[in-house]
KOLKE-302318 format. One line per 8 residues: their letters; for each residue x, y, z of N, C-alpha, C, O. Coordinates in steps of 0.02 Angstrom, whole numbers, plus 50000, padded with zeros to 5 digits. Layout:
N
a	X,Y,Z,X,Y,Z,X,Y,Z,X,Y,Z  ...
***
This chain:
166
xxxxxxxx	52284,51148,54474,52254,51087,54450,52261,51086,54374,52247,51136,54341  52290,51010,54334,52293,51022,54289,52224,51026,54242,52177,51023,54282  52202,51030,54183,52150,51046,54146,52141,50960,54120,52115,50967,54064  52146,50914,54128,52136,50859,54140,52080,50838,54206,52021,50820,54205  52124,50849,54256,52096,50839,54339,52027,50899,54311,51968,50881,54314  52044,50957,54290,51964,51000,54300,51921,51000,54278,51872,51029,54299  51923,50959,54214,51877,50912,54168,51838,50883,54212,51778,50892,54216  51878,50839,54255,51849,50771,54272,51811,50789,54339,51764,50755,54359
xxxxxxxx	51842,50858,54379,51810,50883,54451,51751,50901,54406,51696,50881,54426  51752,50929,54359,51689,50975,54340,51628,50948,54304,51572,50973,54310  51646,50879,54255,51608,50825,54251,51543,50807,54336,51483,50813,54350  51598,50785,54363,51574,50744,54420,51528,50808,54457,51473,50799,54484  51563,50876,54453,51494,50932,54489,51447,50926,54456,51395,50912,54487  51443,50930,54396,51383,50937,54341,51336,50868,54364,51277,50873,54383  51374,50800,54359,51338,50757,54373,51297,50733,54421,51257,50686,54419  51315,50781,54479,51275,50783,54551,51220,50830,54542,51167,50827,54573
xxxxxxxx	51239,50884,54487,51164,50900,54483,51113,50895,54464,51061,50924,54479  51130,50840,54413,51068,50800,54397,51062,50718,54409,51050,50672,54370  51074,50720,54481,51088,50643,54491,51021,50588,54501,50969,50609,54528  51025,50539,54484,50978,50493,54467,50901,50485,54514,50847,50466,54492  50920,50506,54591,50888,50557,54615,50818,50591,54564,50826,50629,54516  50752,50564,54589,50712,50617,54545,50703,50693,54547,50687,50709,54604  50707,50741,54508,50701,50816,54520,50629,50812,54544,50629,50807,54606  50586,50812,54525,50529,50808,54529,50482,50768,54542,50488,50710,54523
xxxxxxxx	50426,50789,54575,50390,50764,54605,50351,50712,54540,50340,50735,54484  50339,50668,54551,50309,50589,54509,50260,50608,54479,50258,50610,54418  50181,50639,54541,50135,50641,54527,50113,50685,54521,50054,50686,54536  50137,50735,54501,50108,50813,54469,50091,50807,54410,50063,50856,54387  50102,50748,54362,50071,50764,54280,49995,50720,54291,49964,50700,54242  49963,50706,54375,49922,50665,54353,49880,50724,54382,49825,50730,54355  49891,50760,54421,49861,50819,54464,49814,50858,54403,49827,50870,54344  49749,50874,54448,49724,50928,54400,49761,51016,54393,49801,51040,54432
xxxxxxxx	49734,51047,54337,49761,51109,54354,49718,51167,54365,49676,51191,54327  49732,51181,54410,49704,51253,54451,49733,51306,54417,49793,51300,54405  49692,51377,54391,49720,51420,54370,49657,51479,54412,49598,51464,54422  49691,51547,54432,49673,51594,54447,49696,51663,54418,49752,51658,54391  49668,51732,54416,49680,51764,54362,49653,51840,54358,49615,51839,54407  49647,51894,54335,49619,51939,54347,49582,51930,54308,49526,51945,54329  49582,51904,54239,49525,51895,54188,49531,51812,54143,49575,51768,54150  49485,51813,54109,49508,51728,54054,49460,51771,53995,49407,51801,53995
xxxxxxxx	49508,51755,53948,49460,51745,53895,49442,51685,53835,49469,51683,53780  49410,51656,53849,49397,51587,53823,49374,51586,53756,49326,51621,53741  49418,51531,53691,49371,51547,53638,49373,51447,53636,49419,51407,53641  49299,51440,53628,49295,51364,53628,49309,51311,53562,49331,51254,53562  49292,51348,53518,49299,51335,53447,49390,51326,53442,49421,51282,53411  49411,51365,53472,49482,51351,53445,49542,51312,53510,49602,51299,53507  49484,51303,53570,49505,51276,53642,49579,51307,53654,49633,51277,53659  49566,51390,53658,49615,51421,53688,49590,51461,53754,49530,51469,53756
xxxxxxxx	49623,51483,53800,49595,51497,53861,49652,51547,53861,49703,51532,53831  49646,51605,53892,49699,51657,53881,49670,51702,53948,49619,51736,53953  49722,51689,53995,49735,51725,54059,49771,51768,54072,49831,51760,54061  49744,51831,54103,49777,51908,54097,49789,51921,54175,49748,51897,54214  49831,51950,54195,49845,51980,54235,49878,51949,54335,49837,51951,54381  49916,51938,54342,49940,51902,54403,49919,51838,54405,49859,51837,54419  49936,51799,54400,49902,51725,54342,49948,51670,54381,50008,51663,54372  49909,51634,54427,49929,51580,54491,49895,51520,54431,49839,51527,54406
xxxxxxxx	49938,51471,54417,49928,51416,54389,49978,51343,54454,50039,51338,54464  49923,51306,54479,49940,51250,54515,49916,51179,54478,49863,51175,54447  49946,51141,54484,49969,51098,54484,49996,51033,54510,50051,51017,54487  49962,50982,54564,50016,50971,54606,50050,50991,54652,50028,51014,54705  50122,50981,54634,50170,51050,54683,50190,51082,54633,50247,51102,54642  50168,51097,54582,50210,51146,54509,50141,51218,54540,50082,51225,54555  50203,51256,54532,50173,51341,54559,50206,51369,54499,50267,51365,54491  50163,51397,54454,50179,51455,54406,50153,51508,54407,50092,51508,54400
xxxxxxxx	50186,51566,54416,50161,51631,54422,50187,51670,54336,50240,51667,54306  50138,51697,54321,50138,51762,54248,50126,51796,54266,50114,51799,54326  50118,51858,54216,50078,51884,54192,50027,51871,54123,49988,51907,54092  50046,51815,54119,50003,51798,54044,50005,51729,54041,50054,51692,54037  49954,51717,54043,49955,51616,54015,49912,51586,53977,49851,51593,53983  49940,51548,53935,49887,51530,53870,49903,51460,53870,49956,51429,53863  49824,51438,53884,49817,51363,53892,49780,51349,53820,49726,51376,53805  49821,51296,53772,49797,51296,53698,49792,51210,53703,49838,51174,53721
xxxxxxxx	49714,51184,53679,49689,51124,53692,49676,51105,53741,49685,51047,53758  49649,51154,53779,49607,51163,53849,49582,51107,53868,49593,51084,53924  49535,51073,53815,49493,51011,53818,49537,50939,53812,49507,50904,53853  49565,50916,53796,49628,50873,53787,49666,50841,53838,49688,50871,53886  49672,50800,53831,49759,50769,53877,49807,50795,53842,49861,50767,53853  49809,50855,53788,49880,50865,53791,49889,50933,53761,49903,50952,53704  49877,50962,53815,49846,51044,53830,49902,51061,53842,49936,51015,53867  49947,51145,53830,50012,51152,53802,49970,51217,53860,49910,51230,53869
xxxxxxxx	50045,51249,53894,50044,51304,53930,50100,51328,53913,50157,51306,53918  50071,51400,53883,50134,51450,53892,50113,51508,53919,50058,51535,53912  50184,51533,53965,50172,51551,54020,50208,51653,53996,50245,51647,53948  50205,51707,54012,50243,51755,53971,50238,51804,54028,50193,51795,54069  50284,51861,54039,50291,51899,54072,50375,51921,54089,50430,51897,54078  50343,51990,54126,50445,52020,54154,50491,51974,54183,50553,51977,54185  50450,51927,54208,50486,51834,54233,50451,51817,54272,50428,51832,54327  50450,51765,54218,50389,51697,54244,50428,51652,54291,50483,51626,54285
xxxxxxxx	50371,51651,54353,50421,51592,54415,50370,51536,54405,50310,51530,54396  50453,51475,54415,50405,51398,54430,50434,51364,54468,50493,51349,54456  50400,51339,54530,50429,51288,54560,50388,51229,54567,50330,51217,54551  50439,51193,54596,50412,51086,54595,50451,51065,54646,50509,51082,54655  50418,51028,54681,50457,50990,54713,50471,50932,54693,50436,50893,54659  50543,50922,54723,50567,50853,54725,50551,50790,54758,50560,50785,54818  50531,50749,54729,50505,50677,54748,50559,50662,54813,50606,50702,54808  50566,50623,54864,50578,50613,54905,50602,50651,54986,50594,50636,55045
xxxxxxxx	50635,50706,54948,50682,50759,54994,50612,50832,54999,50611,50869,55047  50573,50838,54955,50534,50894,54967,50561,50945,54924,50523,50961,54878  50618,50974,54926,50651,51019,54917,50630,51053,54830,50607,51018,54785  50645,51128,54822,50620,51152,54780,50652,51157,54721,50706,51188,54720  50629,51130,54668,50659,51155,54604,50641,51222,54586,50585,51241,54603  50678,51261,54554,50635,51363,54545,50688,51373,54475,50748,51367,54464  50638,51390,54442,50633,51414,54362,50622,51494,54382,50602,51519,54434  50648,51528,54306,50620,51608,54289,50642,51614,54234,50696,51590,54219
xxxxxxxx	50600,51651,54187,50612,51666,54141,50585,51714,54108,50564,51753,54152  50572,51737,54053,50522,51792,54027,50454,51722,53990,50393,51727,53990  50491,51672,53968,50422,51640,53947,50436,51557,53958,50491,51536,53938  50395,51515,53984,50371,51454,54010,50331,51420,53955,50273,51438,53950  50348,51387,53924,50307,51328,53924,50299,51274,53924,50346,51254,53889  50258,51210,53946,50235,51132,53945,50165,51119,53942,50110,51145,53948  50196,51067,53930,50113,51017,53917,50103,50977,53971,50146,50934,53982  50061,50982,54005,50020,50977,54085,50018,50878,54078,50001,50857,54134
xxxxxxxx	50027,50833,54041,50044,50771,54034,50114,50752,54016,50136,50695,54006  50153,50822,54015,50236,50811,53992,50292,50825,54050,50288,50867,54095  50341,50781,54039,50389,50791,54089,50437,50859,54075,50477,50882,54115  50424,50886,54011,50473,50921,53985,50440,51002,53988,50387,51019,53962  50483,51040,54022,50495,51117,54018,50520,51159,53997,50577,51156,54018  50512,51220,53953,50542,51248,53914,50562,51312,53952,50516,51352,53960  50622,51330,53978,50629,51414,53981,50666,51444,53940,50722,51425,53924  50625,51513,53910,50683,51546,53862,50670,51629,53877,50617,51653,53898
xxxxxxxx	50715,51658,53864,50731,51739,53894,50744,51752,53971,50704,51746,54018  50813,51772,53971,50846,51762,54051,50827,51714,54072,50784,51726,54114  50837,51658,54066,50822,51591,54115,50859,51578,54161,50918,51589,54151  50841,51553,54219,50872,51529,54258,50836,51459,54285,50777,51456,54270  50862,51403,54320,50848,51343,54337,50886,51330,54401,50945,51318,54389  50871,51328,54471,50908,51328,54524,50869,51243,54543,50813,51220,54538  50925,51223,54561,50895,51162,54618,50945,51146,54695,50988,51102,54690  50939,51180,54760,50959,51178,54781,51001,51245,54795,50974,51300,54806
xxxxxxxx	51072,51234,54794,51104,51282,54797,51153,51288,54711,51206,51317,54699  51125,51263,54684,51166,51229,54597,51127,51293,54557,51090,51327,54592  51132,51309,54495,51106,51365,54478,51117,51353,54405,51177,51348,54393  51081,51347,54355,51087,51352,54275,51071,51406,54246,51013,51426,54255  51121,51447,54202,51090,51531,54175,51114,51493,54113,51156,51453,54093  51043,51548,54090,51057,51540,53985,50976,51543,53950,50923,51513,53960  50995,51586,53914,50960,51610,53868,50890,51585,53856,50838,51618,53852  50901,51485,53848,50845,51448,53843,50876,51398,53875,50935,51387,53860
xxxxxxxx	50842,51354,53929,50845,51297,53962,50785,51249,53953,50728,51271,53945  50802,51172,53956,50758,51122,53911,50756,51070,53977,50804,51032,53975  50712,51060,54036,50722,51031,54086,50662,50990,54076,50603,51002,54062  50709,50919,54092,50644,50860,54082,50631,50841,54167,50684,50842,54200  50588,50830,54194,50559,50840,54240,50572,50749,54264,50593,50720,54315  50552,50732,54210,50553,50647,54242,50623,50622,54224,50651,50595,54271  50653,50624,54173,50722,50588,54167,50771,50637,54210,50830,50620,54202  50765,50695,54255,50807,50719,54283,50863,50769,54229,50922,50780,54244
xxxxxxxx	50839,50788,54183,50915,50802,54126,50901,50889,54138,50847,50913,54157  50957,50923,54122,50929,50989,54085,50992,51004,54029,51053,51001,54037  50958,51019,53980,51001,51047,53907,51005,51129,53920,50956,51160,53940  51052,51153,53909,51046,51228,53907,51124,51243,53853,51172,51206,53842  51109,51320,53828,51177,51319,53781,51132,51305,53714,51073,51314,53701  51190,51280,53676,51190,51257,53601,51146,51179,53618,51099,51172,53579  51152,51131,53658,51103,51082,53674,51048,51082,53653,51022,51036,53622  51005,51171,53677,50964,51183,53692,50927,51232,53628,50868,51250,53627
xxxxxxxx	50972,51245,53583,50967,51279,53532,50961,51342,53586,50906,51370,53583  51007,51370,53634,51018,51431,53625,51077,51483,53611,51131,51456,53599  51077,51560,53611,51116,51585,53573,51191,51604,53632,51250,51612,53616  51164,51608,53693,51203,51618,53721,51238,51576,53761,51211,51520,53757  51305,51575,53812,51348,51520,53844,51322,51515,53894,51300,51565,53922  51317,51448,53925,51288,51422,53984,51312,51474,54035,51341,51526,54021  51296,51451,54103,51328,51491,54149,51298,51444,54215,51237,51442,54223  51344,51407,54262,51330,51360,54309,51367,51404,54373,51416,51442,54371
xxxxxx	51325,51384,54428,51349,51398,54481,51334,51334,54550,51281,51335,54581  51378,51294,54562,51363,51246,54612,51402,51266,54668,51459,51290,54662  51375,51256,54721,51366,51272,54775,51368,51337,54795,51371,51376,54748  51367,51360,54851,51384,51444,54885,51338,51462,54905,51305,51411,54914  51300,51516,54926,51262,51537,54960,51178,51532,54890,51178,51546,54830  51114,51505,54941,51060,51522,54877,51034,51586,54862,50995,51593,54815
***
């Protein structure tokens, strides 16, 4: 195949994986959030909440597992979670089909009213059987997009895998 034609095959893979199709489920930024934990330590004055140890944060259908999560503006609509550990898992489902979106990384974070997700250290972003590796991945939840690479301000080269076994 010439490098013309593999441009254009490889365009059109990329573009199925983020096809207009919502990734995610609609109504998870209206959902409250559930967090569980081996400990919290709460300071109110500065509305940080800091969760230690096997750390189940729900959401909706958003499942985040840590070891560490720090909810900063606790009190707020626009309360910021970051998530830290040997790799942090997240999944969501997809609005119509069910099916799972699944994140990992060493650290997570969003804002619980935002469509937008941050993974950085070993990331990965699977939807389906499609697969995004890189360093830091920038996945907007409602416009369907993900930046990864130099996009994404990171240091290392993407790495895609569509279709094959999950």
């Amino acid at each position: 195949m010439n490098p013309s034609k593999r441009r254009i095959t490889l365009l059109i893979l990329l573009l199925s994986l983020v096809s207009p199709l919502s990734w995610a489920l609609s109504t998870d930024k209206d959902q409250p959030v559930s967090i569980e934990a081996d400990s919290v330590d709460i300071d109110e004055a500065t509305e940080t909440a800091i969760y230690h140890g096997n750390v189940i944060l729900i959401q909706g259908s958003i499942n985040l597992n840590a070891s560490r999560v720090v909810v900063h503006n606790f009190q707020s609509d626009n309360a910021r979670i970051v998530a830290t550990g040997q790799q942090v898992q997240f999944s969501q489902k997809q609005d119509g089909n069910g099916l799972l979106i699944k994140g990992r990384a060493n650290k997570a974070e969003y804002g619980i009213n935002s469509a937008r997700l941050e993974l950085t250290g070993k990331a990965s972003l699977a939807k389906g059987k499609n697969t995004f590796k890189n360093d830091r991945i920038i996945y907007d939840r409602e416009k369907a997009t993900v930046q990864a690479g130099t996009s994404a301000k990171g240091k290392e080269r993407v790495k895609i895998t569509i279709g094959g076994q999950k």
